[in-house]
C-alpha positions as CSV (number, residue, x, y, z in Angstrom):
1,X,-16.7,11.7,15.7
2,X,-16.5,14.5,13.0
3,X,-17.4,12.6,9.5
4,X,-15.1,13.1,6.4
5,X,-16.1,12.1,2.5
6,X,-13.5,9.4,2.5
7,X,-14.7,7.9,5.5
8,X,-16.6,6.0,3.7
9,X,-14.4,5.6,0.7
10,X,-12.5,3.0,-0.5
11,X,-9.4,3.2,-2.5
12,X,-7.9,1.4,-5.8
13,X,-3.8,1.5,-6.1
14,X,-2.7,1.9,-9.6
15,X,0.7,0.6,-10.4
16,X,0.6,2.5,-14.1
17,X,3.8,0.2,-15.4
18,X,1.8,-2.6,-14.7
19,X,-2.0,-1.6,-14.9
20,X,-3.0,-1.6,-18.9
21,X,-0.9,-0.5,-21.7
22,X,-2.3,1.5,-24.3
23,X,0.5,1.8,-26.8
24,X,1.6,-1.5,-26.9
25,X,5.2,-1.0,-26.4
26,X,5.1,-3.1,-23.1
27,X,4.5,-0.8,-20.5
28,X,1.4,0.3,-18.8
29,X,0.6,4.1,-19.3
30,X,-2.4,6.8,-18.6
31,X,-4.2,6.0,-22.0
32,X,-4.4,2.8,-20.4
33,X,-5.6,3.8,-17.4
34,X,-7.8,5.9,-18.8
35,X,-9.4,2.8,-21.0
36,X,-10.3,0.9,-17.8
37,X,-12.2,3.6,-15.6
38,X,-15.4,2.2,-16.1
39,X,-14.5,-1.3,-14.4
40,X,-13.1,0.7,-11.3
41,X,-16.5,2.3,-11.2
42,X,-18.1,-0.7,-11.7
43,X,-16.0,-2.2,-8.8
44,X,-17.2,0.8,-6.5
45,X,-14.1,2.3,-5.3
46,X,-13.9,6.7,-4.9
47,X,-10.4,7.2,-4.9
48,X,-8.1,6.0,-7.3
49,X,-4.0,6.3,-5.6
50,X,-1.7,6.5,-8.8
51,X,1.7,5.3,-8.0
52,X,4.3,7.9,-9.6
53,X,4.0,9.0,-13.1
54,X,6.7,12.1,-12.5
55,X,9.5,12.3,-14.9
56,X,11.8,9.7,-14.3
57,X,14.9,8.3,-14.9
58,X,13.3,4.9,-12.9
59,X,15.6,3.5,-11.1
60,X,13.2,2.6,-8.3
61,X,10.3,2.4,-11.0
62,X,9.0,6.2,-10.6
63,X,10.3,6.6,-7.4
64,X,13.0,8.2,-8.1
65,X,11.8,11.6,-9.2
66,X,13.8,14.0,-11.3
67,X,10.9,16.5,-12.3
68,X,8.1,17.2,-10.3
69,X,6.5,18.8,-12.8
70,X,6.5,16.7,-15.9
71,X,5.5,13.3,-16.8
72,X,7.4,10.3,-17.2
73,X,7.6,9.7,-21.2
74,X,6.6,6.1,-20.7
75,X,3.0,6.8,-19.1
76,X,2.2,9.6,-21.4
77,X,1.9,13.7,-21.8
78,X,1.0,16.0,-19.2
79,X,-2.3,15.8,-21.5
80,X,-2.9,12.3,-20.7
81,X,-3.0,13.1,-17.2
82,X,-5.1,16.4,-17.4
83,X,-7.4,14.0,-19.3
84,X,-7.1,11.0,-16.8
85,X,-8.2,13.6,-13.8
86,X,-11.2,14.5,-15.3
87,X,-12.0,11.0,-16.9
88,X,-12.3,10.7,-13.0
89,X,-14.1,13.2,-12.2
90,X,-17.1,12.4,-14.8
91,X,-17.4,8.8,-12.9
92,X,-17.5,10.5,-9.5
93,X,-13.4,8.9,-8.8
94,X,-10.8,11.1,-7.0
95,X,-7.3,11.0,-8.3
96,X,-4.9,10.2,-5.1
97,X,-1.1,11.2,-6.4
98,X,2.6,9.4,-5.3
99,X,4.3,12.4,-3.3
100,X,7.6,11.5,-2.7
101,X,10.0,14.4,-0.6
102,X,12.0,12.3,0.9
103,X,14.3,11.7,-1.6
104,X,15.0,12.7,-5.5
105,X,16.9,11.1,-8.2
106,X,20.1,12.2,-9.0
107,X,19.0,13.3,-12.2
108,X,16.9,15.9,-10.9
109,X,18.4,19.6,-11.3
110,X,18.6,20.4,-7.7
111,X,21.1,17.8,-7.4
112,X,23.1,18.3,-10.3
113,X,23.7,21.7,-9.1
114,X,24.5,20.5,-5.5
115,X,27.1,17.9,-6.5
116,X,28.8,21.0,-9.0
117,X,30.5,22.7,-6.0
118,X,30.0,22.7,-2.3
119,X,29.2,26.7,-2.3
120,X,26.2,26.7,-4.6
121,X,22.8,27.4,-3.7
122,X,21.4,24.1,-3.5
123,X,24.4,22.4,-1.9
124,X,22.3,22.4,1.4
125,X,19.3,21.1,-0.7
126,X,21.0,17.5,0.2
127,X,22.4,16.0,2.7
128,X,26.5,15.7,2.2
129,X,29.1,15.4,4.8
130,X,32.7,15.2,4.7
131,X,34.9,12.5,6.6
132,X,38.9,11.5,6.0
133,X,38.2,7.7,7.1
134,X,35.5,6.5,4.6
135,X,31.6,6.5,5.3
136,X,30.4,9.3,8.2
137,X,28.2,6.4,9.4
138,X,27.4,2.8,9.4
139,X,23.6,3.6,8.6
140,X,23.2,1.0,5.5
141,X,20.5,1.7,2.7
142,X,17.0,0.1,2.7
143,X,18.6,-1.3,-0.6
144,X,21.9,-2.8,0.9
145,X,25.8,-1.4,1.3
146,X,26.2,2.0,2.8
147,X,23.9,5.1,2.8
148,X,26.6,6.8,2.3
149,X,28.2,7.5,-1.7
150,X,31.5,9.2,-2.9
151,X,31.6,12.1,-4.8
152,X,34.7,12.3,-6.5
153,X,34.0,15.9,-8.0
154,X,33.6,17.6,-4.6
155,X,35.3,14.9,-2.2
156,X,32.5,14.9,0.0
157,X,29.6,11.7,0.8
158,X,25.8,12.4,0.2
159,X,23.1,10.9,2.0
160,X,20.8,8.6,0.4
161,X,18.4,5.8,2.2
162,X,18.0,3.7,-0.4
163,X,19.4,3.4,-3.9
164,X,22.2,5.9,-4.7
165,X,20.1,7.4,-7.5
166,X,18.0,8.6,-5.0
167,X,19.9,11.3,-2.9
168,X,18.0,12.3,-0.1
169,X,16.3,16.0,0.4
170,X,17.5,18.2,3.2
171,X,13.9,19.3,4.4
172,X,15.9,21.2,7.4
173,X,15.8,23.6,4.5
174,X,13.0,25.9,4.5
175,X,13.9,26.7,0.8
176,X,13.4,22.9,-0.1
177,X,10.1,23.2,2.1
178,X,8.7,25.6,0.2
179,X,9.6,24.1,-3.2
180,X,7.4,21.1,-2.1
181,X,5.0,22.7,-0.8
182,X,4.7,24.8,-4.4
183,X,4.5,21.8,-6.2
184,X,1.9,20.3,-4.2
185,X,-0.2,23.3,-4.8
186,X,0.2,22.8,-8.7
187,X,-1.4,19.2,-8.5
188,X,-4.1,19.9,-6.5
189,X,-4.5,22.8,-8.4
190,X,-4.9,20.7,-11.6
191,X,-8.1,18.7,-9.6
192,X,-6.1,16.2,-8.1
193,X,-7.6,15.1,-4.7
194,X,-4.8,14.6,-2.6
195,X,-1.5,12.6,-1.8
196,X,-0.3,9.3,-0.7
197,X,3.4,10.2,1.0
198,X,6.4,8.1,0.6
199,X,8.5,7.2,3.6
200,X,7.1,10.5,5.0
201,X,8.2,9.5,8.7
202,X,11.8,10.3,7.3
203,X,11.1,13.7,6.9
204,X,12.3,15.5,9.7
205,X,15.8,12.9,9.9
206,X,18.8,13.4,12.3
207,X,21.8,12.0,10.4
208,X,24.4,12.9,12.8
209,X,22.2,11.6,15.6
210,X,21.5,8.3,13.4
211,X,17.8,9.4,13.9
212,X,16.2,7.9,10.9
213,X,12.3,8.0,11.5
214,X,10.4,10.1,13.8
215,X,12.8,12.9,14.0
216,X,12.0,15.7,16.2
217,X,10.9,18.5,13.4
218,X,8.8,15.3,11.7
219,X,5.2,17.0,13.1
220,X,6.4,20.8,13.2
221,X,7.1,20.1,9.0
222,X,3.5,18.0,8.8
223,X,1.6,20.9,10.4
224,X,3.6,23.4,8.4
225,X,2.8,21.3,5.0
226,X,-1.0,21.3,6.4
227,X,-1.3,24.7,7.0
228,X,0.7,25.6,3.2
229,X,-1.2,23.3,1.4
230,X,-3.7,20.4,2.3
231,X,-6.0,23.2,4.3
232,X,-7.0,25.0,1.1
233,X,-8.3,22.2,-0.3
234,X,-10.7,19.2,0.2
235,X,-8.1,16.4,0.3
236,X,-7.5,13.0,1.6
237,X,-3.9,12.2,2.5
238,X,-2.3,9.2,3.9
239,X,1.5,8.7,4.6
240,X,3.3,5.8,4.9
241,X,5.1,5.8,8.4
242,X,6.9,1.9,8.7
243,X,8.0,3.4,12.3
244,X,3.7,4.4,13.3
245,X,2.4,2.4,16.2
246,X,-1.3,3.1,17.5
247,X,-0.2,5.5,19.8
248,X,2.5,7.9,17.3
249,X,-0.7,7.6,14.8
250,X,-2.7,9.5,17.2
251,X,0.1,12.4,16.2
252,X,-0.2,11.8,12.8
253,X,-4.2,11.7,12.6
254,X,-5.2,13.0,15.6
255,X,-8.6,16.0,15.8
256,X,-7.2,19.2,16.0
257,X,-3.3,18.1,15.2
258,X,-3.7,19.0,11.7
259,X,-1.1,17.0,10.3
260,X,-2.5,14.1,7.9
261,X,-5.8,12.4,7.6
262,X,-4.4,8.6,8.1
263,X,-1.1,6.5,8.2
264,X,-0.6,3.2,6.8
265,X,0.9,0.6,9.5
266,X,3.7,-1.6,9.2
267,X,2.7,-3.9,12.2
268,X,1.2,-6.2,10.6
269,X,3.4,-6.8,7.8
270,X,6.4,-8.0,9.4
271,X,4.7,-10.9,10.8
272,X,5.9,-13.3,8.9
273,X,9.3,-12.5,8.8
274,X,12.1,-13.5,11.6
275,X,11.9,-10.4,14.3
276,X,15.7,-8.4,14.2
277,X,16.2,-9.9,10.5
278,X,14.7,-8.1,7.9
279,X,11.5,-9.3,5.2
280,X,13.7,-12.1,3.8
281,X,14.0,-14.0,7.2
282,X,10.8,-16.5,6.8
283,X,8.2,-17.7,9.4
284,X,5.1,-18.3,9.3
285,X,2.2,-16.4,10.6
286,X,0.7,-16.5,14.1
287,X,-2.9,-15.7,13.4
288,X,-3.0,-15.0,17.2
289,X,-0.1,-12.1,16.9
290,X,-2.2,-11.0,13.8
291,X,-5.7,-10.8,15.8
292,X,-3.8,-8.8,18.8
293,X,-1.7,-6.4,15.9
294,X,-4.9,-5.9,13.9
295,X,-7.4,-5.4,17.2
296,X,-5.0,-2.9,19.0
297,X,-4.7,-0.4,16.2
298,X,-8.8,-0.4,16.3
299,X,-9.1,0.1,19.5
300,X,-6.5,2.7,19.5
301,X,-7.5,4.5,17.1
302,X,-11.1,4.8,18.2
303,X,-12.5,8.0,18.3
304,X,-8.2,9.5,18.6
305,X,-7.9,9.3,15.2
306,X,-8.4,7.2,11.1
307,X,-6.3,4.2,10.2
308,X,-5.7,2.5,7.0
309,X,-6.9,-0.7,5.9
310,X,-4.6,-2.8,3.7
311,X,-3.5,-5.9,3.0
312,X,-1.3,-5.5,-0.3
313,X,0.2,-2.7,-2.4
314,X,3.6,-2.4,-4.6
315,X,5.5,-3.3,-2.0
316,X,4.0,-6.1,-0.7
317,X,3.9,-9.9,-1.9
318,X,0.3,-10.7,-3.0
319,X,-2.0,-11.7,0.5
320,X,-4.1,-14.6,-1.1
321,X,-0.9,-16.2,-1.5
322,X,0.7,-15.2,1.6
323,X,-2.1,-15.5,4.0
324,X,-4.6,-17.5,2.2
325,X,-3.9,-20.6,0.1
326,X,-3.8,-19.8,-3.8
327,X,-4.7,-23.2,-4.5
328,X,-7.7,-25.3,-3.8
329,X,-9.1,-22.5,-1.7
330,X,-8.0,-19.1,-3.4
331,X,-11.3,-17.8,-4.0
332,X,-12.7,-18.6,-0.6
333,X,-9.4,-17.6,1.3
334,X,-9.2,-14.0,-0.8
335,X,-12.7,-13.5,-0.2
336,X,-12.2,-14.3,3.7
337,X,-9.5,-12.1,3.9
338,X,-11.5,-9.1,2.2
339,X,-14.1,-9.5,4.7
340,X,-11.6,-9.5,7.9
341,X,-10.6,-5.9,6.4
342,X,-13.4,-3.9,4.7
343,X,-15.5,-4.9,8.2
344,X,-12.7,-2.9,10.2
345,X,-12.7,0.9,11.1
346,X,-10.6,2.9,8.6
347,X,-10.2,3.8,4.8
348,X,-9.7,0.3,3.1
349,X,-7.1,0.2,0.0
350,X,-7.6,-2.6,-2.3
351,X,-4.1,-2.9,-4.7
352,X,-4.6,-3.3,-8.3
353,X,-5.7,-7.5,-9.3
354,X,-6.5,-8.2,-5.1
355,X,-10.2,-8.1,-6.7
356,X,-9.8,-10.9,-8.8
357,X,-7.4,-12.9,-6.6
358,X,-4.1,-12.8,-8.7
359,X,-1.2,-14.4,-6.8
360,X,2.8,-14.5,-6.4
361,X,4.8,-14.9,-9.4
362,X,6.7,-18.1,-9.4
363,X,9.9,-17.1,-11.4
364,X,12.5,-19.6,-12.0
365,X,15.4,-17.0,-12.6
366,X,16.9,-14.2,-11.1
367,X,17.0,-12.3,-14.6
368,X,13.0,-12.2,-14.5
369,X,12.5,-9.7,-11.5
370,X,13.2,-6.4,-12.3
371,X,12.9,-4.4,-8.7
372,X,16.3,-3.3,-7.3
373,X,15.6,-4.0,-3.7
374,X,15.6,-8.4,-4.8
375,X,18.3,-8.1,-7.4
376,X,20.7,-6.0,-4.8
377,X,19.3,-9.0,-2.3
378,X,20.3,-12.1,-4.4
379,X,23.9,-10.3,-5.6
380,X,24.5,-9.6,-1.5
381,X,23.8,-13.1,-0.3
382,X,25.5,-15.0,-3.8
383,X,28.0,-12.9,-3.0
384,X,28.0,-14.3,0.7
385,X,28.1,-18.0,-0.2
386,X,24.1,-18.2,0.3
387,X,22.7,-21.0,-1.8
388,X,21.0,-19.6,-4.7
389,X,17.9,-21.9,-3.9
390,X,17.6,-20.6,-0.6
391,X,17.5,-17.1,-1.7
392,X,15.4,-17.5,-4.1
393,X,12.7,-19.2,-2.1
394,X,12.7,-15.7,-0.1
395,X,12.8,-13.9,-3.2
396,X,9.1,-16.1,-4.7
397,X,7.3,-15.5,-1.2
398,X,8.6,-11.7,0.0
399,X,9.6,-10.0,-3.5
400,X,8.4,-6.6,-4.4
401,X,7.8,-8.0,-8.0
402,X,5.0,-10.4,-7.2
403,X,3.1,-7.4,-7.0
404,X,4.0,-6.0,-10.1
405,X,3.7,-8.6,-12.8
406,X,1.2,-6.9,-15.6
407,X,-2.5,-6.8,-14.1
408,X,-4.5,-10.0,-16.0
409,X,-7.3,-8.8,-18.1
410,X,-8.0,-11.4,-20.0
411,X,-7.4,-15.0,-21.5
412,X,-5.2,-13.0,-24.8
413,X,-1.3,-13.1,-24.6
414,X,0.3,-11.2,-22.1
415,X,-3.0,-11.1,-20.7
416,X,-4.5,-8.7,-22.4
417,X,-1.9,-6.0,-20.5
418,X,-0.1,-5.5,-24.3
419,X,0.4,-6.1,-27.9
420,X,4.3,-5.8,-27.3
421,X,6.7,-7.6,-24.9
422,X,5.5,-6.7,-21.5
423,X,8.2,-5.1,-19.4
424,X,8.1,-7.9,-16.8
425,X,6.7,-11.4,-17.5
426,X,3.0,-12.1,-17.0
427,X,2.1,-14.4,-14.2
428,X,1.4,-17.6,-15.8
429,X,-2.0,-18.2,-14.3
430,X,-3.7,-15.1,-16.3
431,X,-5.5,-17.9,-18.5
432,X,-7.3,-19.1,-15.3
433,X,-7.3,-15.5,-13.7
434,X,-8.4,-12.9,-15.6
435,X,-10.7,-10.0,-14.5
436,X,-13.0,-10.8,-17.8
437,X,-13.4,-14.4,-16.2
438,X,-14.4,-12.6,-12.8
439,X,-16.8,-10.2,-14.1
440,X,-18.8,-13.0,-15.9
441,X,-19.0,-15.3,-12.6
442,X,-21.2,-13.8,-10.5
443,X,-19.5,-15.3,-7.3
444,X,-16.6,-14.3,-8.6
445,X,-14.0,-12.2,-6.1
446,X,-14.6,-9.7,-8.1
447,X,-18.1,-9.5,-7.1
448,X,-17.7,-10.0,-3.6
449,X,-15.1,-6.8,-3.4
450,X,-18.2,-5.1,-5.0
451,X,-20.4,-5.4,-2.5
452,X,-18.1,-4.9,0.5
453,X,-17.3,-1.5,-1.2
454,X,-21.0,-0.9,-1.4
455,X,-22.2,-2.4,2.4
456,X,-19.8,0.3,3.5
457,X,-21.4,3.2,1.7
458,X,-24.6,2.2,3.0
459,X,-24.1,1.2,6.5
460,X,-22.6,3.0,9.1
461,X,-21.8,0.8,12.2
462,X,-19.2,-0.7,9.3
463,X,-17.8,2.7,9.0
464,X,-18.2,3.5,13.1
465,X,-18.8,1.0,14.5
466,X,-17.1,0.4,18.0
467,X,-14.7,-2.4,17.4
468,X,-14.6,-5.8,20.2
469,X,-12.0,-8.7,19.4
470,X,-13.8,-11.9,20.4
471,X,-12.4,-15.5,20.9
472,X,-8.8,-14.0,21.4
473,X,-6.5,-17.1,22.0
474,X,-8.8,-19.0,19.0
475,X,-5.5,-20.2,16.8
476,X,-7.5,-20.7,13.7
477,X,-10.8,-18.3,13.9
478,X,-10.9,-14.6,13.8
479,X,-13.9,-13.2,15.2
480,X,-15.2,-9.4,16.3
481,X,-17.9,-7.5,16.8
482,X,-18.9,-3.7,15.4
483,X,-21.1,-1.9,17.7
484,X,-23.1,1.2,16.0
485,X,-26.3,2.6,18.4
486,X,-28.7,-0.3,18.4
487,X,-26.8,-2.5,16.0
488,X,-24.3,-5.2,15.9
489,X,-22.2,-6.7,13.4
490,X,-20.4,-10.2,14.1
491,X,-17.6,-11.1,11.7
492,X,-16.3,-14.5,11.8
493,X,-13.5,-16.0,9.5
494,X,-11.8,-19.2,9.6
495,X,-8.4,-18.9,8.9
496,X,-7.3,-22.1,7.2
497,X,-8.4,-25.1,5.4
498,X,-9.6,-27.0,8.9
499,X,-13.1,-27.2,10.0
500,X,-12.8,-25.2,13.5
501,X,-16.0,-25.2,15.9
502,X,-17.6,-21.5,16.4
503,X,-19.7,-21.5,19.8
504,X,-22.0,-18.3,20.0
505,X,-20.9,-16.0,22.9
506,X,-23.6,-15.9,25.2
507,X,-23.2,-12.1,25.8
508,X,-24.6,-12.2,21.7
509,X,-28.3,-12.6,21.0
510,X,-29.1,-13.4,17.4
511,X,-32.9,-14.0,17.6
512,X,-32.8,-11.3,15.4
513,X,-29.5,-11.4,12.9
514,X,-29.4,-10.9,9.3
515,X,-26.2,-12.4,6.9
516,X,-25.2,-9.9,4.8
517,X,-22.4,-11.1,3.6
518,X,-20.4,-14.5,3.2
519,X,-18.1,-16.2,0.9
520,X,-19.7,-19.7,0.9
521,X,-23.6,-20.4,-0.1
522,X,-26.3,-21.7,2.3
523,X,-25.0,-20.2,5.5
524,X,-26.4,-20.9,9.1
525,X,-27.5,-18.1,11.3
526,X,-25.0,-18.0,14.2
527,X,-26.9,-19.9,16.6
528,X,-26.8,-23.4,14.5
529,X,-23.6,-22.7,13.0
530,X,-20.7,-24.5,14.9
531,X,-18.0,-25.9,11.7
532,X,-16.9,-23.6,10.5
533,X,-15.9,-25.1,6.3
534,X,-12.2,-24.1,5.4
535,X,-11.5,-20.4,4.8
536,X,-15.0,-19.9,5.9
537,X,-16.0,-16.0,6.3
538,X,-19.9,-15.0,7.6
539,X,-21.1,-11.1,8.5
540,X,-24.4,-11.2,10.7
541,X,-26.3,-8.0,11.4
542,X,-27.5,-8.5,14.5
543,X,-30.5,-5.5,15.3
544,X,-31.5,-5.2,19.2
């Protein structure tokens, strides 16, 4: 297949509230950001995706964008980031920005004009509809109640999707189009190297038709945004598409369909949640519906088009307490689960503190999270009788904070995130998690991340390589090969604390296989080893 530069790249997601303040009045900025370059480039990583630092009102923390062209006074000065991007640029890092069109906040001046009168100019710049009986539709917001809001002042409803401070853009517009499509050109103008799109599935909506995702304009406006913007420049782009499945992907991705360069998937994600009822429904997960989630989008995508590798971001609870066991085994089960990734076709993302295996918060109170999505949660079900205990045992394992707690530098107070009161408590562990801890244990995490960045710069059957899911119906073993010309590479992970037996395929020679990776010392080659130890995770290079 065609090669790109961030084929081989892997990518580091910056939550700036939470990443390193610089000011010390409690909130992470780009001084800060700037400070701790030279441990991403120690870590390895090429492209570094900064969550948003527009201007902000922050509602949805940054998300919620009311100036497109300035910078949120928490994080810093237009300055700062001119200086961030080529901070980057001296240690060979691409700056990946937030770009969020879906939505703005209500603050920003579009909207204020909109809501003034419904014959202005930017009245169509939203969506708004007018209806006698209450709500035009029963389509409720990501963020619970109606998507629907009253405006008193022109006695009509506007759209929004998720919180009402985040009105939704009319990209049936070709004006609003071309707005976005100016303001991309100023950032990548200023040397950034691309864009990581919100929601962008959403784009190309159907509100009468309750179409939500996938609308039928979604890949006209993609290729139109392509051919505008992201073809006069060397980028990297990746949109998130919660609706993607293998086969919509190859749209997204596809040679020749110029739209973006990957998608992230959302397959995998919900599998630990109740099918039909929403992230906050629990169950646990079936390492067999992982292994058949995981394996189709590689096979899939093959050749047809570029996936995304990911385990956590802002969004998502932390994986080596999800997935792994943050406990007696956290080191071996984050290292095992870093391994299953980075050895998979696609652009791997590693969020901000997965290299040093920081976990879920464990808040006792409701009036320590901070993110709108749990505190609308807890008020809906209190509201509905739901024990508060109950909730908040959802709240501990699926919550958007337990990403966002300030990133653990060090054994100081707060961390080492602050001087001042951080903006959201510090997980309690950063006294036995720190990245200064990592970085002086040489089998740290930390370390192990660094050389699965590195194996993929210099190998190419891990970049590749043909993908083959092996032992399908194991319920505690993952295990696949990568096939690159006359190489093979077999990955094989236990999944959980047992001691599992791994039998050779016999279709697999190893007389001549190499480890090149694992999470545990004195490891067998493939042909003696049948126990597997508890969150065991081994990488043979196998040469015909």
């Amino acid at each position: 297949m065609e090669k790109a530069w961030w084929h081989q790249s892997t990518v580091y997601q910056i939550y700036p509230r939470s990443f390193n303040d610089h000011n010390g009045d409690g909130i992470g900025d780009l001084p800060g950001i700037i400070e701790r370059l030279d441990y991403l480039a120690l870590l390895g990583i090429d492209i570094i995706w900064l969550s948003p630092v527009y201007q902000s009102p922050n509602d949805d923390n940054g998300y919620d964008i009311s100036n497109y062209y300035e910078i949120m006074d928490d994080f810093g000065t237009m300055e700062d980031m001119e200086r961030l991007i080529e901070e980057a640029r001296k240690r060979g890092l691409h700056i990946m920005m937030d770009l969020v069109i879906n939505h703005t906040s209500d603050e920003h001046p579009w909207f204020k004009d909109s809501r003034k009168s419904k014959d202005n100019p930017y009245r169509d710049y939203y969506i708004w509809r007018k209806d006698e009986n209450g709500p035009p539709s029963d389509i409720q917001s990501v963020f619970s109640g109606s998507a629907w809001e009253w405006d008193e002042h022109t006695g009509e409803y506007y759209f929004h999707l998720f919180s009402k401070k985040q009105p939704d853009l009319n990209l049936h517009n070709p004006k609003v189009r071309e707005h976005l499509y100016t303001m991309m050109n100023y950032w990548l103008s200023k040397g950034v190297s691309g864009f990581r799109m919100d929601v962008i599935d959403l784009i190309g909506k159907e509100i009468d038709r309750k179409v939500l995702t996938d609308g039928p304009m979604l890949h006209d406006y993609l290729q139109e945004m392509n051919a505008k913007v992201l073809s006069n420049y060397p980028t990297v782009t990746v949109g998130e598409t919660p609706s993607a499945t293998p086969e919509t992907a190859q749209l997204y991705t596809g040679k020749g369909r110029n739209e973006l360069d990957m998608v992230f998937t959302f397959q995998h994600m919900s599998l630990d949640e109740i099918e039909g009822e929403g992230k906050w429904a629990l169950k646990e997960m079936d390492l067999l519906e992982l292994k058949n989630v995981l394996s189709e989008w590689q096979t899939s995508l093959f050749q047809k088009g570029w996936n995304s590798l990911y385990w956590n971001n802002h969004d998502q609870p932390r994986i080596v307490s999800r997935w792994g066991n943050d406990n007696e085994y956290r080191v071996e089960s984050a290292k095992m689960l870093a391994t299953v990734l980075h050895m998979m076709q696609g652009t791997p993302y590693i969020y901000q503190g997965e290299e040093i295996g920081m976990t879920n918060t464990e808040f006792n109170d409701i009036s320590q999270y901070r993110d709108i999505e749990t505190i609308n949660y807890y008020k809906e079900k209190t509201s509905a009788g739901v024990s508060p205990k109950d909730i908040m045992k959802s709240i501990r394992t699926k919550g958007r904070d337990n990403a966002r707690t300030p990133f653990q530098w060090n054994d100081d107070v707060h961390g080492g995130f602050t001087e001042g009161t951080p903006w959201i408590d510090v997980n309690s562990n950063y006294k036995e998690i720190n990245a200064e801890q990592a970085m002086k244990d040489r089998d740290s995490i930390f370390y192990h991340y660094q050389k699965l960045i590195s194996l993929r710069k210099q190998m190419e059957i891990i970049v590749y390589g043909e993908y083959e899911l092996l032992l399908e119906d194991h319920p505690e073993i993952m295990a696949y090969t990568r096939k690159w010309e006359n190489q093979t590479l077999l990955v094989v992970a236990n999944f959980y604390g047992g001691n599992p037996e791994f039998l050779l395929p016999e279709k697999i020679d190893d007389t001549h296989a190499e480890i090149i990776i694992s999470n545990y010392p004195n490891t067998n080659r493939p042909s003696e080893l049948h126990t597997l130890r508890p969150y065991e995770a081994i990488v043979y290079l196998i040469e015909e």
